[in-house]
C-alpha positions, 0 to 999 in steps of 0.5 A: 449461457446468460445473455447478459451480465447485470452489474449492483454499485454499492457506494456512490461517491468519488470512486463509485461515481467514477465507476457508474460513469465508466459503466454507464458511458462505455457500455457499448464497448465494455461489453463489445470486449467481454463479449457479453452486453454488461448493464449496470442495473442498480447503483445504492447510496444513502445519498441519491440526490448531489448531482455526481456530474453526469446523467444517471437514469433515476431507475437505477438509483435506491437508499435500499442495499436489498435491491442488489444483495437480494436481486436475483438478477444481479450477477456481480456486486461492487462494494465501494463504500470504504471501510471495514462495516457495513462492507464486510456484511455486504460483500458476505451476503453477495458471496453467500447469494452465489454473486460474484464481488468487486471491491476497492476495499484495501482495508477490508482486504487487509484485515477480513481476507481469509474469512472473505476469499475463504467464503469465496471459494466455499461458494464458487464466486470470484473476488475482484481487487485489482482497484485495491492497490495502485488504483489504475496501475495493473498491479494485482493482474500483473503479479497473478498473470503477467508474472505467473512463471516467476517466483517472486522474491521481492516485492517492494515499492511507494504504494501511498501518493499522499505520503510520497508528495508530502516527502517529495515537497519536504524535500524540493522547497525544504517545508516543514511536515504539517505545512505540506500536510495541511497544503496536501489536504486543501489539495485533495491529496490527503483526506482530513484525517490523514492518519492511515496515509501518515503513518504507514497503515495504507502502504501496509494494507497494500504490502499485506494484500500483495504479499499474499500474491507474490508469496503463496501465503496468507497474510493479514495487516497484523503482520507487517511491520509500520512506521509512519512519516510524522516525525520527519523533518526538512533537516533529515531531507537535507541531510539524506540529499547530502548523504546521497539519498532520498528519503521514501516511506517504503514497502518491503516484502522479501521471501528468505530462506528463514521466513518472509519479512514484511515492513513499512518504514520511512527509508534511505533510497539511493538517489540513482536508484529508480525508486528515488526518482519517483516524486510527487503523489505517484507510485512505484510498484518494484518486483524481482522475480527469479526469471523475469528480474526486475520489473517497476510498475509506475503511475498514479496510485489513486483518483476517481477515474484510475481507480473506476478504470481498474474497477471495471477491468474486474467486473469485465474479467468475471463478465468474461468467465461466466460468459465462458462458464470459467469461473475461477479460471485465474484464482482470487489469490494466484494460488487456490485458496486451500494451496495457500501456505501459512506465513512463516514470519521474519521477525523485525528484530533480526534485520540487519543493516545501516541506520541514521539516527538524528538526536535532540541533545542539550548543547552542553560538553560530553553529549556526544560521548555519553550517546557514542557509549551507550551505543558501543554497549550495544555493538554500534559502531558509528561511521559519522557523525554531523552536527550543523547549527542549534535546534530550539530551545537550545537543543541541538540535532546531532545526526549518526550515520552507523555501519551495519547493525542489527535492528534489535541492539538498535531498538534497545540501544534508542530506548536507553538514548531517550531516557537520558537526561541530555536528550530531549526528544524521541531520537529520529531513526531512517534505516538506510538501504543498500537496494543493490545488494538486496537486488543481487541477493534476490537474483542470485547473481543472474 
């Protein structure tokens, strides 16, 4: 048995910091708890200079990635760097020097998964990605362990606090997008560029590593469907409130008997819904699973500290099962890598349900029929409709609520609308969702 765990960071920014602190400050503890003295031995940066805060021995700082991917010493290896290379190489290498891996990397996860859990089981090492998701909030450990006896039939949820806070202030004070957006930015809720936020991508790396868990199957980004948030706009917010709901980008993930349907859209949530209570840049992680029915995970999503929290629950975890010579005692994925099944995909275009439409029409006689026509061509039928006041540029915003449609007639139906003469922007489209029958469809009346 080793007598103690040395532990390599590779990235030593916000989360990194958080991290080394964490490691460094509560190593007394962390290794009281894994039984086992863990030490963080090297920390990797290209800078190694900015004062992160707090006191960091300078032994244990080097610009040189060799000094932990060739040390063999190291028993476990955080990558913490972001993005897609030179994390992926890392992580390889650890993988391939028998070092068990650490990471943060949502991305990378989303998009490399297989080839890296694959190399992972080729090599008896295990990958920690708890920080992947919900930052601090036990997400991956509660669906791997704490819902094992379940079969998960629906995985949904606000996984971006970014997004959630720019939909949650264009709805409380009525703000334009790229106000709240640029307010988000100076406070440190949205990166510069905010385009994996905005635009569903990070929600979608979220839903794809979870479905992996909830599912048994192997998944990647490329499988999920995304819309993102930027063509949002107060008078939606408004409308949504009146109509009863609020308006969240959305995951959704659910297990059906034709496939699994994985998307990330901007959606209708009914106001008495938990879902649509959760405001501000937190999450909300919503399970239902056949024995335990529903379950919500709730918190912040991000931070330095939460995120390093949930970074070293990992590295305590692996400490804990080569302490034990358990390794792999709870595989990467809830399932052996090999047992996982290939995704049956539910194709986006077979989803069925009700949708809001906001239309930018001139204000000229016979608009609404020629749009109600070409939607009856399609076989939507509308429930309401509203206009309220005059838009810009003496366009005015027309707002269609429809009964149940599906999603392939909606597309096409759109596609022609946009192409008239009388309309002058891309039509808005919310899907709005009846949760309650989707929660009794997923318990099957329990």
């Amino acid at each position: 048995m080793q007598e103690s765990i040395k532990v390599g960071l590779i990235g030593f920014g916000i989360v990194g910091s958080g991290t080394a602190r964490i490691l460094l400050e509560q190593q007394q503890l962390l290794s009281a708890r894994a039984q086992i003295p863990i030490e963080l031995a090297v920390i990797c940066d290209k800078d190694i200079t900015s004062d992160r805060g707090f006191s960091v021995p300078s032994n244990l700082l080097t610009t040189n990635v060799d000094d932990i991917l060739k040390n063999p010493e190291i028993s476990i290896v955080i990558e913490l760097i972001g993005g897609i290379e030179p994390a992926k190489t890392f992580i390889l290498e650890a993988i391939n020097q028998k070092k068990h891996v650490v990471t943060a990397n949502k991305a990378l996860l989303a998009t490399h998964g297989p080839e890296l859990f694959g190399a992972a089981a080729k090599n008896n090492v295990e990958i920690g990605f708890e920080a992947s998701v919900g930052g601090g909030i036990p997400v991956i450990k509660s669906v791997k362990e704490g819902l094992v006896a379940n079969n998960i039939h629906t995985v949904m949820g606000i996984m971006n606090g970014t997004a959630n806070y720019i939909l949650s202030r264009m709805t409380e004070e009525g703000l334009p997008f790229d106000v709240v957006l640029k307010d988000a930015q100076a406070h440190g809720y949205a990166e510069a560029d905010p385009t994996y936020d905005i635009e569903g991508i990070d929600t979608a790396h979220k839903l794809a590593i979870l479905a992996n868990l909830a599912f048994g199957v192997s998944t990647t980004l490329d499988d999920v469907d995304i819309e993102g948030i930027s063509r949002l706009s107060p008078i939606d917010m408004a409308f949504a409130k009146e109509l009863g709901y609020h308006i969240k980008l959305l995951a959704i993930g659910r297990a059906l008997d034709d496939g699994i349907e994985l998307r990330v859209h901007p959606t209708m949530v009914p106001l008495n819904h938990l879902l649509a209570q959760i405001d501000g840049a937190y999450n909300g992680f919503y399970f239902i699973g056949d024995s335990v029915g529903k379950i919500l995970l709730y918190g912040m999503g991000a931070g330095q500290m939460p995120t390093g929290s949930a970074v070293v629950s990992d590295v305590v975890d692996i400490a804990r099962n080569i302490r034990m010579a358990a390794l792999n005692r709870v595989p990467c994925l809830g399932l052996p890598f090999d047992k996982l099944l290939p995704l049956k995909k539910r194709p986006m275009n077979i989803l069925s349900g009700r949708y809001y439409f906001r239309f930018s029409a001139v204000d000229q006689p016979g608009v609404l029929a020629r749009i109600a026509g070409v939607l009856a061509e399609h076989s939507i039928s509308i429930a309401s409709v509203v206009q309220k006041g005059r838009g810009t540029d003496e366009s005015v915003p027309i707002v269609m609520l429809t009964h149940e449609a599906k999603e392939e007639n909606v597309q096409k139906a759109l596609t022609k609308i946009d192409n008239l003469d009388i309309v002058q922007d891309r039509t808005v489209v919310i899907r709005i969702e009846d949760l309650k029958s989707l929660e009794d469809a997923a318990l099957g009346g329990l």
